[in-house]
KOLGU-194243 format. One record per atom (N, C-alpha, C, CB): x, y, z. Coordinates in pm, whole numbers, plus 50000, padded with zeros to 5 digits. Glycine has a CB too. Layout:
N
XYZ
...
***
This chain:
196
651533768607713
652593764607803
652453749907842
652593773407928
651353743807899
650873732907920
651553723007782
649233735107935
651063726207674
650903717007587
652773717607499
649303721807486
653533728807539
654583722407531
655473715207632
655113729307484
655303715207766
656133707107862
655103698907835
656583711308020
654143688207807
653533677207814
654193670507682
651963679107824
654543680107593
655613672507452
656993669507491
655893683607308
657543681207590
659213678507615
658803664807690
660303692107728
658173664607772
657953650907866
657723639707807
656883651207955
656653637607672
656823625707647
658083625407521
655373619807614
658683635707496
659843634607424
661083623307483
660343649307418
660933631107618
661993628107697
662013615807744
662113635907791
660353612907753
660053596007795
660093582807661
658223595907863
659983588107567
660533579307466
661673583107369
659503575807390
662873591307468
663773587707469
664563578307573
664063596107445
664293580307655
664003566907741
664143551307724
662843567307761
662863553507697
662573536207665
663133532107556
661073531507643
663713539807460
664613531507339
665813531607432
664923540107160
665903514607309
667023510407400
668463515207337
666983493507419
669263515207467
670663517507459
671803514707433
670893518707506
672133513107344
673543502007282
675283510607401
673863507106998
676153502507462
677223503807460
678213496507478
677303509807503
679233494707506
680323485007488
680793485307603
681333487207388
681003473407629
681343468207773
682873470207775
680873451407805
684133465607886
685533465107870
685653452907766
686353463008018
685183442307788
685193432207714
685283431507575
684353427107742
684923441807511
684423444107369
683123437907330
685403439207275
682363428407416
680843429507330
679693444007337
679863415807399
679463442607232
678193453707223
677133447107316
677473456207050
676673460307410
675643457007481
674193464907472
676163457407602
672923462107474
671783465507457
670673462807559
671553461107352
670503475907592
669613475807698
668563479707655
669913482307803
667383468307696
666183469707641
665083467807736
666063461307536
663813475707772
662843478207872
661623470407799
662603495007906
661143460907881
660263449807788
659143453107918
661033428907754
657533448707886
656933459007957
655823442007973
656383478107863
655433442208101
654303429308185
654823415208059
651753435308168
654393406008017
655123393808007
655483393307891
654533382408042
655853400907839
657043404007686
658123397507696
657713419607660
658953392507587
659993379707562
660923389207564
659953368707419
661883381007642
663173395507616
663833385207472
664923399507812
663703394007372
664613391307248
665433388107247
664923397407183
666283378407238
667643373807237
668183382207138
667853358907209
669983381607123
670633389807029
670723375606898
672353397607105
670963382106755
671283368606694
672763368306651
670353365706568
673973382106704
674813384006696
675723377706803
674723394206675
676753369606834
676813359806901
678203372806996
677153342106804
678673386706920
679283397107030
678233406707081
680503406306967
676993403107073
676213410207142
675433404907259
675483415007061
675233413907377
674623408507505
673183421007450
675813411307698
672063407907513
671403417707529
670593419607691
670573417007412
670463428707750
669873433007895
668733438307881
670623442707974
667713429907940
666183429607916
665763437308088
665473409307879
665223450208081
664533457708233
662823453808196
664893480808249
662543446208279
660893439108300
660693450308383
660543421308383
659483456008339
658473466408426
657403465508350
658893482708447
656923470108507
655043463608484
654293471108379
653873466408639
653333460708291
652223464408215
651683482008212
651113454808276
651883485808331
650913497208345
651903507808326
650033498308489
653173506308357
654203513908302
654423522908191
654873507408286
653753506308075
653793509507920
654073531107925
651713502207829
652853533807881
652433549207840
652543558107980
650673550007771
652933551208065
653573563908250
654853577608152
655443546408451
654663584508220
656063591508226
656913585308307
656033605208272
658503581808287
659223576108334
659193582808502
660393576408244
658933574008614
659233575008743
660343586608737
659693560908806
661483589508727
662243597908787
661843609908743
663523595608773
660773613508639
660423625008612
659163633908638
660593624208516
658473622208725
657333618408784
656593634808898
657883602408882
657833629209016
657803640809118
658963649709128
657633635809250
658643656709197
659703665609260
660953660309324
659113672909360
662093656909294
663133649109348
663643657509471
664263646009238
663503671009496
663763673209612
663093678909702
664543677209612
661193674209676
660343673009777
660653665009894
659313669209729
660443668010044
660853665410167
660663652810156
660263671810276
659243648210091
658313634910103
659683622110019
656313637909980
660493630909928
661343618609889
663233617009972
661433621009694
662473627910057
664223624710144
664473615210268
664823639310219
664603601910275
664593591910353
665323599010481
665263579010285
664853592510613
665263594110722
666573601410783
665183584110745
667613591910683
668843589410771
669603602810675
669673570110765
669263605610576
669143623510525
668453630910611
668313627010383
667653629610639
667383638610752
667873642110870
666563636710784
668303633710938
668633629311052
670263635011058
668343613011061
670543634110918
672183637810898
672323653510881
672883629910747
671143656110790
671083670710781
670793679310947
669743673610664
670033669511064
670003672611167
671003676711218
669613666011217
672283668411211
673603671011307
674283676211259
674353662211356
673933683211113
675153693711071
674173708411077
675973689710879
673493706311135
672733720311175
674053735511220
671563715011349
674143728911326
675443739011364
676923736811275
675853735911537
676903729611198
678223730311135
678773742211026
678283717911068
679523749511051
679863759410961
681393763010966
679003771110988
682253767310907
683613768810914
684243761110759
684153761311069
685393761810829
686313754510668
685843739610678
688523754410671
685863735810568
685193720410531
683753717410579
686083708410601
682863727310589
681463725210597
680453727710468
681073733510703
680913731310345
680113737710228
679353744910293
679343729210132
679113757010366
678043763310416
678693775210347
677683762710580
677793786110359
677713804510319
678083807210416
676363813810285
678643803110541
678803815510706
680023804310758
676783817410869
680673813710761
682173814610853
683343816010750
682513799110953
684273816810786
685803813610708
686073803310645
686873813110784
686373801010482
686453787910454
685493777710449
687143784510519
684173787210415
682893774810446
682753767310293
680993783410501
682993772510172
682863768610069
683863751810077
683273781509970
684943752010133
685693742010074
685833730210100
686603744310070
684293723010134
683783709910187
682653706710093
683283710310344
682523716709994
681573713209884
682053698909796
681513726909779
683093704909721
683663695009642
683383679509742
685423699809609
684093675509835
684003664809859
682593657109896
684833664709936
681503668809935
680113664609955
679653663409839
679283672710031
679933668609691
679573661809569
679933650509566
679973666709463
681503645109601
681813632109507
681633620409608
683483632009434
680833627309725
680443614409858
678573614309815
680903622610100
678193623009705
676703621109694
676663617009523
675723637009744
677913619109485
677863612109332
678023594809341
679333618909230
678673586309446
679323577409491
678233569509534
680283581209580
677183576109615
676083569709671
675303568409547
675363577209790
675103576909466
673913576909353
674623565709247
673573595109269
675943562409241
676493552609174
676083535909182
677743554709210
676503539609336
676413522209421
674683517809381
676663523409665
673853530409375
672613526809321
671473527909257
672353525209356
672683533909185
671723535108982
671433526908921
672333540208852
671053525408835
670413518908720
671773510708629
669503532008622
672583514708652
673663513808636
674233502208693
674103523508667
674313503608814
674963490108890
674433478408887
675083490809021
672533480108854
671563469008776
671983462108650
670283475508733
672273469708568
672473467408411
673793462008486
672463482008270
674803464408526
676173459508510
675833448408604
677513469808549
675103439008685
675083428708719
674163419808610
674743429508852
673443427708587
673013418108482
674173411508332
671723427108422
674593421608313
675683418508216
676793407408269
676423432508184
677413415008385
678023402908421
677573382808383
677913406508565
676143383608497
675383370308465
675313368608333
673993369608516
674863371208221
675183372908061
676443363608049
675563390408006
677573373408092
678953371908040
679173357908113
680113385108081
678843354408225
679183338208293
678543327508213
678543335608455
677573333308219
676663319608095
676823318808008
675413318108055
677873331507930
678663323007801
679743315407809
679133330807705
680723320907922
681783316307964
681643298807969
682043323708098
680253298008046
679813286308128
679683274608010
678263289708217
679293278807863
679043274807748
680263272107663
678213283407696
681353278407665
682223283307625
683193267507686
682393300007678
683283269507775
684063257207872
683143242907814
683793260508091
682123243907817
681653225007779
682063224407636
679603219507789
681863235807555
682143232707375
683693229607406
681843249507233
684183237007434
686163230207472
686273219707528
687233238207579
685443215507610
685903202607611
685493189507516
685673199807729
684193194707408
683733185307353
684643182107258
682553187207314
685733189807243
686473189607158
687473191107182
686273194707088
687893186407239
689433184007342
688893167007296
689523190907584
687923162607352
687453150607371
687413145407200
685963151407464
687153148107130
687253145506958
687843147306970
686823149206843
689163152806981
690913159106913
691303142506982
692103180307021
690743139707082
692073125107155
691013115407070
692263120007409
690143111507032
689593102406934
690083102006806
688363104206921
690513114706783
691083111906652
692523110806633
690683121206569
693243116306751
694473109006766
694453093306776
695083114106882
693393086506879
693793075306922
693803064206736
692523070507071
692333074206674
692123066506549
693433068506465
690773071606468
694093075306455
695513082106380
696743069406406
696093100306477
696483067506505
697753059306607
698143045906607
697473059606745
696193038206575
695873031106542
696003027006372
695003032906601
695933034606292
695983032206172
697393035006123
694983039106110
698533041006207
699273042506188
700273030406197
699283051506234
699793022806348
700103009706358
699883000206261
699603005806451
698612997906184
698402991906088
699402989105982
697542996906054
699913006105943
700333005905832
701862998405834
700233019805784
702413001605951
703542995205974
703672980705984
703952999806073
702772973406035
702712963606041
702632957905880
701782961606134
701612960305831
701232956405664
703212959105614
699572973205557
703332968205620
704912975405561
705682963205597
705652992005651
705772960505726
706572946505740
706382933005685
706562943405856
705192930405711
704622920405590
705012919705463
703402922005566
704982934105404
705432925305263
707062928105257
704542932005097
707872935905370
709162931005344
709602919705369
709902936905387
708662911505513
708872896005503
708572893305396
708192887105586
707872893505308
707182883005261
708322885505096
705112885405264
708872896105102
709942898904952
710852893604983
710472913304897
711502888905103
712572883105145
712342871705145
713022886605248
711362859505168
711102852105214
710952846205368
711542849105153
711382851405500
710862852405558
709732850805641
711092855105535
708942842005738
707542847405770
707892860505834
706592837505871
706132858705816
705912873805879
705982874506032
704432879605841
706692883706081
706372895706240
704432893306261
706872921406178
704362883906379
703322883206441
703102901606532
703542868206539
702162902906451
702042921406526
702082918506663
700352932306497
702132930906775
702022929506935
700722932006917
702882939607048
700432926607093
698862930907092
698982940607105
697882926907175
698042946507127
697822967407131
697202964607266
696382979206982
698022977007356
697382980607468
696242987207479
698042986207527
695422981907590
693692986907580
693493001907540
692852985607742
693023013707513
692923024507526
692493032707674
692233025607432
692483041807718
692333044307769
691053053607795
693193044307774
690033051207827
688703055207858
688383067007961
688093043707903
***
């Protein structure tokens, strides 16, 4: 008995630690990867892929993953203000209480699931990875904006060079129609400075 829950467990724990590929709204592929005391988080070399690096400590490495650790609904892990709440619904029973005793006690369940699914949301593992992604997604953005302008900035250099040689040509063009006519030549205008 022992020696098969000590296999489901580390089954379950290195399923775990491989990492997790999914797709953001954005469409990049994202990869979440658990890098363990001062390990390099790998960059992606795919330029639609983010990758999300979870740093945990050295000693971690070979642990069974924390949430599988203890008893999740030993007293020792129910913080205060659960308690304290479970205090004042001591006497509560009737319609909209989820309790077994009175009329209508069942039909306050549902909403005490999706007010304890809501809390476990705001602070899962989940809401970690999705700030991290975010920061990801700004620092390309952030990258994204200087390459556009480096090249906004070449596109008007090579207009100004275009504009310039374009002037040239016209000028030369007049030249030799003065010069088939007899004629002198059209002293060119000066050219206005560029603009810097």
């Amino acid at each position: 008995m022992k020696t098969g829950t000590l296999a489901a467990l580390l089954l379950i724990g290195t399923a775990i630690a491989a990492p997790a590929t999914a797709q953001d709204s954005a469409g990049d592929k994202v990869v979440q990867r658990i890098v363990y005391g001062n390990e390099a988080c790998e960059p992606s070399t795919n330029p639609n892929e983010i990758v999300v690096c979870m740093r945990m400590d050295e000693q971690e490495r070979y642990r069974i993953p924390e949430k599988l650790r203890s008893d999740p609904n030993s007293i020792a892990n129910t913080s205060w203000t659960e308690r304290v709440r479970s205090m004042e619904t001591v006497g509560n029973f009737g319609t909209d209480s989820c309790s077994p005793v009175g009329a209508g006690g069942f039909t306050g369940c549902t909403q005490s699931l999706v007010q304890a699914a809501r809390a476990e949301k705001r602070t899962g593992e989940e809401a970690v990875a999705g700030r991290l992604i975010e920061e990801e997604r700004q620092r390309r953005l952030s990258n994204i904006d200087s390459d556009a302008a480096a090249v906004e900035a070449r596109e008007e250099e090579i207009s100004v060079e275009l504009e310039q040689r374009r002037a040239e040509r016209e000028a030369a063009a007049a030249a030799m129609q003065a010069q088939a006519s007899g004629e002198p030549a059209p002293r060119p205008e000066p050219e206005a400075p560029s603009p810097e």
